[in-house]
MOPAC internal coordinates of N, CA, C and O (Angstrom, degrees):
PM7 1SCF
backbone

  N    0.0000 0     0.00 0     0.00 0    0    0    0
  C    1.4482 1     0.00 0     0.00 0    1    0    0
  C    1.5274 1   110.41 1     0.00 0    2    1    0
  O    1.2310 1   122.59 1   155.99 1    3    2    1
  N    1.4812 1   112.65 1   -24.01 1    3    2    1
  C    1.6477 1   117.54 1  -173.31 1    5    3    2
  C    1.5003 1    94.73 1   -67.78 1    6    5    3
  O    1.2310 1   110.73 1   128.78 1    7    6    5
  N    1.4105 1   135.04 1   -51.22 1    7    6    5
  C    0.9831 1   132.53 1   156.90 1    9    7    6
  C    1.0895 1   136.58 1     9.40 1   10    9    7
  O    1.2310 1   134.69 1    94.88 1   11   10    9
  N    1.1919 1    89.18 1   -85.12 1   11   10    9
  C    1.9313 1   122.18 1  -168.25 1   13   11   10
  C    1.7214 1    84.55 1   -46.55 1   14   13   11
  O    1.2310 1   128.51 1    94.07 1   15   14   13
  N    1.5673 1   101.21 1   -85.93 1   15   14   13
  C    1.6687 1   108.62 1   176.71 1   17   15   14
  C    1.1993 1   112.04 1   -26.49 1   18   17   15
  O    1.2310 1    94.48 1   126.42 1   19   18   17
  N    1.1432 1   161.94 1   -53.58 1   19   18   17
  C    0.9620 1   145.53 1  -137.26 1   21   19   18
  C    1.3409 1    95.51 1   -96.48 1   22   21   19
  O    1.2310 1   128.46 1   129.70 1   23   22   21
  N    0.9749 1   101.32 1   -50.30 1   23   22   21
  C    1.8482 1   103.41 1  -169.87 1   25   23   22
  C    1.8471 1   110.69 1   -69.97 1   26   25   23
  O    1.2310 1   128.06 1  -177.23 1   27   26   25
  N    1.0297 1   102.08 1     2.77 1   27   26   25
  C    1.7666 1   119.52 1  -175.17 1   29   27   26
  C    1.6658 1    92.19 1   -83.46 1   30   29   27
  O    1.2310 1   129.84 1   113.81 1   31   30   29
  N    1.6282 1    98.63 1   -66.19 1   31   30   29
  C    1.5680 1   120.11 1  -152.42 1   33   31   30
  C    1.7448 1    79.96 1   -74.56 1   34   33   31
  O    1.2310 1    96.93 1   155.78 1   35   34   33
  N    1.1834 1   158.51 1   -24.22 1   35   34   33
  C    1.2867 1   145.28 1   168.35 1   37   35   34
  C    1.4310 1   120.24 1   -61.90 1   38   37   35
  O    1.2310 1   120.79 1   131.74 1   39   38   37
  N    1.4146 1   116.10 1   -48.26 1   39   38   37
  C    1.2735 1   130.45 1   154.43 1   41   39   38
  C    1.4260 1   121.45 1   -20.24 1   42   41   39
  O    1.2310 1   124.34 1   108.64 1   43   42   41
  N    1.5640 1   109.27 1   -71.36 1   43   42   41
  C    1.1650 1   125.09 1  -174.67 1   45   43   42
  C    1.9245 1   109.88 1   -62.51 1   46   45   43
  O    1.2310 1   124.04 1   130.13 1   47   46   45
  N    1.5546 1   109.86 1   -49.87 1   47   46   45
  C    1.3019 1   109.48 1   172.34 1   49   47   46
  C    1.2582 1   108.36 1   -44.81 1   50   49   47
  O    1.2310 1   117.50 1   141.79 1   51   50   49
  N    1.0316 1   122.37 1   -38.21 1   51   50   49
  C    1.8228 1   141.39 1  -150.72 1   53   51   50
  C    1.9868 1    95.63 1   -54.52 1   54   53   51
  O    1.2310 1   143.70 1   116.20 1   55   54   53
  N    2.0724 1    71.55 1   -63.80 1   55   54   53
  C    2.2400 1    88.29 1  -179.82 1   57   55   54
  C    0.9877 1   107.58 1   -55.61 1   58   57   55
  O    1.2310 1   117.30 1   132.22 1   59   58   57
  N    1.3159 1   122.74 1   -47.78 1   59   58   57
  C    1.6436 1   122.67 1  -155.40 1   61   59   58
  C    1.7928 1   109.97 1   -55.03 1   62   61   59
  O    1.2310 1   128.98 1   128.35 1   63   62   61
  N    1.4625 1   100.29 1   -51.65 1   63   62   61
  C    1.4813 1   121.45 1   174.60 1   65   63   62
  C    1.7994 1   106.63 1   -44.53 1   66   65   63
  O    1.2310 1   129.84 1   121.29 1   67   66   65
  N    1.3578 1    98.63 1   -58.71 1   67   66   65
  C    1.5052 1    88.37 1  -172.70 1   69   67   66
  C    1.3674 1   116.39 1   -86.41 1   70   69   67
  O    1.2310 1   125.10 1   164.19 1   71   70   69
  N    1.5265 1   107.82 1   -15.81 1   71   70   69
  C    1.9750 1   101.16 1   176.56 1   73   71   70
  C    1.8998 1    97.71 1   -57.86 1   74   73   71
  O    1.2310 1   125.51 1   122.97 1   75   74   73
  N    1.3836 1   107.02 1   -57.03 1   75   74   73
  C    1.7316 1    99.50 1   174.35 1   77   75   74
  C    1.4449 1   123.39 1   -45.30 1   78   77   75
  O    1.2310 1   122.45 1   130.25 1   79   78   77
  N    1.3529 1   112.92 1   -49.75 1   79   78   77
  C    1.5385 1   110.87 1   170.53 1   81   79   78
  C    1.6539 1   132.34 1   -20.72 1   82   81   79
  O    1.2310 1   139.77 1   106.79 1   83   82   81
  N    1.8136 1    79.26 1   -73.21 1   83   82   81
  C    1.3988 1    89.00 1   164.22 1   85   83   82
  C    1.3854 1   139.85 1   -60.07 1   86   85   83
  O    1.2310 1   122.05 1   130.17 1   87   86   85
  N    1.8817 1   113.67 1   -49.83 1   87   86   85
  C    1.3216 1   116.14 1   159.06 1   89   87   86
  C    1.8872 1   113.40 1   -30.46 1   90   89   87
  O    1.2310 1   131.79 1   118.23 1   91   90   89
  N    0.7233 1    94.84 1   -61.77 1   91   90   89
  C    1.3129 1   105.85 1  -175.63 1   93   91   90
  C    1.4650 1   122.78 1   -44.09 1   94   93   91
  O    1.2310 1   130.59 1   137.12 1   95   94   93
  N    1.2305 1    97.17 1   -42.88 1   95   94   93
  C    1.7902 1   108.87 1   164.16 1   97   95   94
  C    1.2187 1   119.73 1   -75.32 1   98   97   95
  O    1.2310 1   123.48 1   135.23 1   99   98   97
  N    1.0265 1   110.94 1   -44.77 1   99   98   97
  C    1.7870 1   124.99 1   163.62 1  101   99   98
  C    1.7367 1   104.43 1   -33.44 1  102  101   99
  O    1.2310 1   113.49 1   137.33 1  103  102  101
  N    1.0963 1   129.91 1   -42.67 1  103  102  101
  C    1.6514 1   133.21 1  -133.83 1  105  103  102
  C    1.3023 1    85.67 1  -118.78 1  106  105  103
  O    1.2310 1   110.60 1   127.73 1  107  106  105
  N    1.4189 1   135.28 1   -52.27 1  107  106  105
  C    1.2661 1   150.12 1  -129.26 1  109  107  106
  C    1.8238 1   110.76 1  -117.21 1  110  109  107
  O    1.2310 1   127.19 1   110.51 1  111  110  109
  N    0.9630 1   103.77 1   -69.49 1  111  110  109
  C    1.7134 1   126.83 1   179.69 1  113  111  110
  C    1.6257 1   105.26 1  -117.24 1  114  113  111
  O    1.2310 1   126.74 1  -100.76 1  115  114  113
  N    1.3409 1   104.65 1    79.24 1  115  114  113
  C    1.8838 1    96.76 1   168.69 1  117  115  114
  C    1.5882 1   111.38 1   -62.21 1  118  117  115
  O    1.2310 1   124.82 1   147.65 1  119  118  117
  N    1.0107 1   108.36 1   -32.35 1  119  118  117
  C    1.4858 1   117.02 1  -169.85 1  121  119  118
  C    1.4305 1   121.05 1   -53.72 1  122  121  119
  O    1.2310 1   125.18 1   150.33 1  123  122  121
  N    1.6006 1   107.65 1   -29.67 1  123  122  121
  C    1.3215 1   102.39 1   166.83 1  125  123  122
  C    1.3543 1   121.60 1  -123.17 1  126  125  123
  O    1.2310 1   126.42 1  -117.51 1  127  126  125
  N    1.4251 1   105.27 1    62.49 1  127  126  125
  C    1.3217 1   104.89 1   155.99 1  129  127  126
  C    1.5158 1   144.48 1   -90.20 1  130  129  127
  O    1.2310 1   121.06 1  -178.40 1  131  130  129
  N    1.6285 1   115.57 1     1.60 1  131  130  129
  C    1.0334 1   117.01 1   161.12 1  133  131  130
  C    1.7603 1   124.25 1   -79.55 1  134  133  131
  O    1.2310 1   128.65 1   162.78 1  135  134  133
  N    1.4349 1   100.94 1   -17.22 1  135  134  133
  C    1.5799 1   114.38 1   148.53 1  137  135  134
  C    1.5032 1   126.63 1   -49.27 1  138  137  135
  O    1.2310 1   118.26 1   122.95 1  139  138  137
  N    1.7474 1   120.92 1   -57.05 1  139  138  137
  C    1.0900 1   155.88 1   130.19 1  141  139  138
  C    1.8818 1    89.20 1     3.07 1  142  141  139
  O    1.2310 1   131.35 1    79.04 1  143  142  141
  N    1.3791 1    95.69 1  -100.96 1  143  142  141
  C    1.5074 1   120.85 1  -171.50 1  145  143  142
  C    1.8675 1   107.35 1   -29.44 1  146  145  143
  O    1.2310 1   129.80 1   117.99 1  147  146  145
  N    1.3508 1    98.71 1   -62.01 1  147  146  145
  C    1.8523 1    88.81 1  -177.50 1  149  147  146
  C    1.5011 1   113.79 1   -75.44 1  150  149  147
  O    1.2310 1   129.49 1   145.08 1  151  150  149
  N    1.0436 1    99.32 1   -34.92 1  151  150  149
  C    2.0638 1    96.16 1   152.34 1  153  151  150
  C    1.3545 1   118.09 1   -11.41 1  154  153  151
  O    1.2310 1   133.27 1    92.79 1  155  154  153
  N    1.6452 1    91.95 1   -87.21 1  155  154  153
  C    1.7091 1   115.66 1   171.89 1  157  155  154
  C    1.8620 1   136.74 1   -49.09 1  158  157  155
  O    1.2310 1   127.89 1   173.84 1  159  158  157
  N    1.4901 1   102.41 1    -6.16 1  159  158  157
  C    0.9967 1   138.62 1  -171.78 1  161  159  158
  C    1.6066 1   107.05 1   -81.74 1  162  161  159
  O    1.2310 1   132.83 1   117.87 1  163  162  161
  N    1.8736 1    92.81 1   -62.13 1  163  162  161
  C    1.4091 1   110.08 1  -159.96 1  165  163  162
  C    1.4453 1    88.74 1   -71.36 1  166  165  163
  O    1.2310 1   106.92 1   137.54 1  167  166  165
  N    1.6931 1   141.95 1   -42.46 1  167  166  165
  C    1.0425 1   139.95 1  -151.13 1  169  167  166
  C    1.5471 1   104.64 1   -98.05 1  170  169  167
  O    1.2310 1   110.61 1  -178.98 1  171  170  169
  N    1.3929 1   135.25 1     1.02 1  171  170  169
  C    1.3501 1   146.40 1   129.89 1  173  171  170
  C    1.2915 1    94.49 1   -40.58 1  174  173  171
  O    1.2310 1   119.94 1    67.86 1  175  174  173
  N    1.1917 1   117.72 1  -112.14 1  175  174  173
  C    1.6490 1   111.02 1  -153.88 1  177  175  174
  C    0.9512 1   113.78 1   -61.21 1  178  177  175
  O    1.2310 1   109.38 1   161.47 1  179  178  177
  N    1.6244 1   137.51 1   -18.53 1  179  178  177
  C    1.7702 1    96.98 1   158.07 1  181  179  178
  C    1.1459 1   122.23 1   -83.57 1  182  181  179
  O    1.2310 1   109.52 1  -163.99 1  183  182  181
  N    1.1645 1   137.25 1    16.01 1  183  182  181
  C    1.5473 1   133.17 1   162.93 1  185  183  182
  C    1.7530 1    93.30 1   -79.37 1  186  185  183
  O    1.2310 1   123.36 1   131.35 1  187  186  185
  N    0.8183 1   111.16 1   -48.65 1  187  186  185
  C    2.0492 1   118.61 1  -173.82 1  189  187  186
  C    1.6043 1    81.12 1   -53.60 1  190  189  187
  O    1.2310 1   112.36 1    95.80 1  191  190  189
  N    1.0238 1   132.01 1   -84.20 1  191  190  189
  C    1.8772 1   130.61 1  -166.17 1  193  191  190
  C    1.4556 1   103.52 1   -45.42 1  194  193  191
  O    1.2310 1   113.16 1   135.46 1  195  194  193
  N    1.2536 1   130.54 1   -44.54 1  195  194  193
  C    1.3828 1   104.37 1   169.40 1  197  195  194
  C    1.0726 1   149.05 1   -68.04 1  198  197  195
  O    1.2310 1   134.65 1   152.41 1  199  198  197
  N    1.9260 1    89.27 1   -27.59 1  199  198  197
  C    1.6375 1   105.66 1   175.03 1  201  199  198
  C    1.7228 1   117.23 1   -48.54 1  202  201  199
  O    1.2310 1   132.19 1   143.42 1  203  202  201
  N    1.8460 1    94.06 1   -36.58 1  203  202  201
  C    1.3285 1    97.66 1  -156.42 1  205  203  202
  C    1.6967 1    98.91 1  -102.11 1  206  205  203
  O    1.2310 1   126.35 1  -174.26 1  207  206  205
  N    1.5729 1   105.39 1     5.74 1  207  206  205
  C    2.1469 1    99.16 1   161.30 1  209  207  206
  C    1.3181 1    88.57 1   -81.97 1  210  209  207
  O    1.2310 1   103.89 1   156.97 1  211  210  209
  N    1.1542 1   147.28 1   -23.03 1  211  210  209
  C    1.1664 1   130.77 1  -150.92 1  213  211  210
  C    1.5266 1   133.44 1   -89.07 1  214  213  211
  O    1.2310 1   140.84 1   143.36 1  215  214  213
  N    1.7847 1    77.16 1   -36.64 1  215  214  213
  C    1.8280 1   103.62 1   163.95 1  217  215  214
  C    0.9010 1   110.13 1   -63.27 1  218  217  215
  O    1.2310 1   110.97 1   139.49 1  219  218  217
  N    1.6215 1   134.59 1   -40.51 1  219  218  217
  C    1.2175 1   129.18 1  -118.21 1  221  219  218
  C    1.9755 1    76.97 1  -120.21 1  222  221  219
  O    1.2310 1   124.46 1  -176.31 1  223  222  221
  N    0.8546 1   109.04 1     3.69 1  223  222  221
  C    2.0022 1    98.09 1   178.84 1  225  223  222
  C    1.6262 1    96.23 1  -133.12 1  226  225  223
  O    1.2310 1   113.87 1  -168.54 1  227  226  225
  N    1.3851 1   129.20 1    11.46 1  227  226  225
  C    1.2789 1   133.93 1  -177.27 1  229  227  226
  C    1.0455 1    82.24 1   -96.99 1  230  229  227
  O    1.2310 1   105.75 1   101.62 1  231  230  229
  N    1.3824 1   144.03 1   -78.38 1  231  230  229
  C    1.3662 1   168.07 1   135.00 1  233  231  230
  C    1.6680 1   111.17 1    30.80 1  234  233  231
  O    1.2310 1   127.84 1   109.74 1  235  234  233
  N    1.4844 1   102.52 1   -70.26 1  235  234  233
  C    1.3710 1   129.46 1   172.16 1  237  235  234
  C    1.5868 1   101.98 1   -70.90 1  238  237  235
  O    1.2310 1   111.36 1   153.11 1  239  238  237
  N    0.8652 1   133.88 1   -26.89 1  239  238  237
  C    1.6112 1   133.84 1  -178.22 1  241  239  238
  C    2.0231 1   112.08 1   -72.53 1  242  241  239
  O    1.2310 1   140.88 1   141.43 1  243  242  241
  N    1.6241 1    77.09 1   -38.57 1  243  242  241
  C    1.9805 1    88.90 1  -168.81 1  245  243  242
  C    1.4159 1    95.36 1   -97.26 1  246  245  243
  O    1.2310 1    98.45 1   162.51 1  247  246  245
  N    0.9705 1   156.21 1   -17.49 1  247  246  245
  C    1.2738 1   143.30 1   172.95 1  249  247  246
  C    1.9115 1   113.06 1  -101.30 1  250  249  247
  O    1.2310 1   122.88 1   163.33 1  251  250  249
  N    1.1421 1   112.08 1   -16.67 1  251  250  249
  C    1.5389 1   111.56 1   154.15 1  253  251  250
  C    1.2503 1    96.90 1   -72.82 1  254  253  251
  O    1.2310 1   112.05 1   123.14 1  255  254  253
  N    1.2634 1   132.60 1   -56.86 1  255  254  253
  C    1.6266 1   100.36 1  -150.34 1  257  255  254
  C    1.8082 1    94.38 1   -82.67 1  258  257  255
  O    1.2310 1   113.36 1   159.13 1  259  258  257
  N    1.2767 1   130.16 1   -20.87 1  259  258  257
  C    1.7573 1   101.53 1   161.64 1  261  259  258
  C    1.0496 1   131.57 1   -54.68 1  262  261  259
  O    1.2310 1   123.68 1   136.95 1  263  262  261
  N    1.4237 1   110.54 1   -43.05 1  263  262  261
  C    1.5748 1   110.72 1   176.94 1  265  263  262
  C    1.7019 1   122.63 1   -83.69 1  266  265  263
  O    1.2310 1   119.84 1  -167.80 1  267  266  265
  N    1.2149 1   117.91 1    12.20 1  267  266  265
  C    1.3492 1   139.51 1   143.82 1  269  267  266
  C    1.5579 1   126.12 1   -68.63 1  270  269  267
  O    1.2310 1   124.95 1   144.21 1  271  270  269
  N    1.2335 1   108.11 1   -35.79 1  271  270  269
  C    1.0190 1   119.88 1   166.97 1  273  271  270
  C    1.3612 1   154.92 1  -112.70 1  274  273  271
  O    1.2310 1   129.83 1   169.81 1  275  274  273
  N    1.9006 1    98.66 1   -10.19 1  275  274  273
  C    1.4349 1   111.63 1   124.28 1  277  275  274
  C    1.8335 1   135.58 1   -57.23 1  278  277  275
  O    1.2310 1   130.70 1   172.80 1  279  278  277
  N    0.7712 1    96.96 1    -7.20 1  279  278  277
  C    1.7844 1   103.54 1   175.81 1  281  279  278
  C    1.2464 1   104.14 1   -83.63 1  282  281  279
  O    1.2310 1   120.10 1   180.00 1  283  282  281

């Protein structure tokens, strides 16, 4: 379960890092914001891939331990 969290609360660092990134380019360097843009792109789908390691062993976490304990 420490896991799960951790890899949640990484996630979120993950956005946080690049929502500033970009702001930052926005304010600073307009010029490269289509840099900016595929940035935000790449960090779309891996937030989507984590969402869905995440389900997918949350998932596997709560139904092993029922059927662990139905036995």
């Amino acid at each position: 379960m420490k896991a799960i969290f951790k890899s949640i609360a990484g996630m979120i660092f993950i956005t946080t890092l690049f929502m500033v990134f970009g702001a930052s380019i926005q304010f600073y360097v307009p010029e490269l914001e289509p840099i900016a843009t595929v940035v935000k792109g790449f960090v779309f789908i891996i937030l989507l891939m984590g969402i869905a390691i995440i389900s997918k062993s949350s998932i596997e976490l709560i139904y092993g331990s029922d059927l662990k304990e139905n036995i």
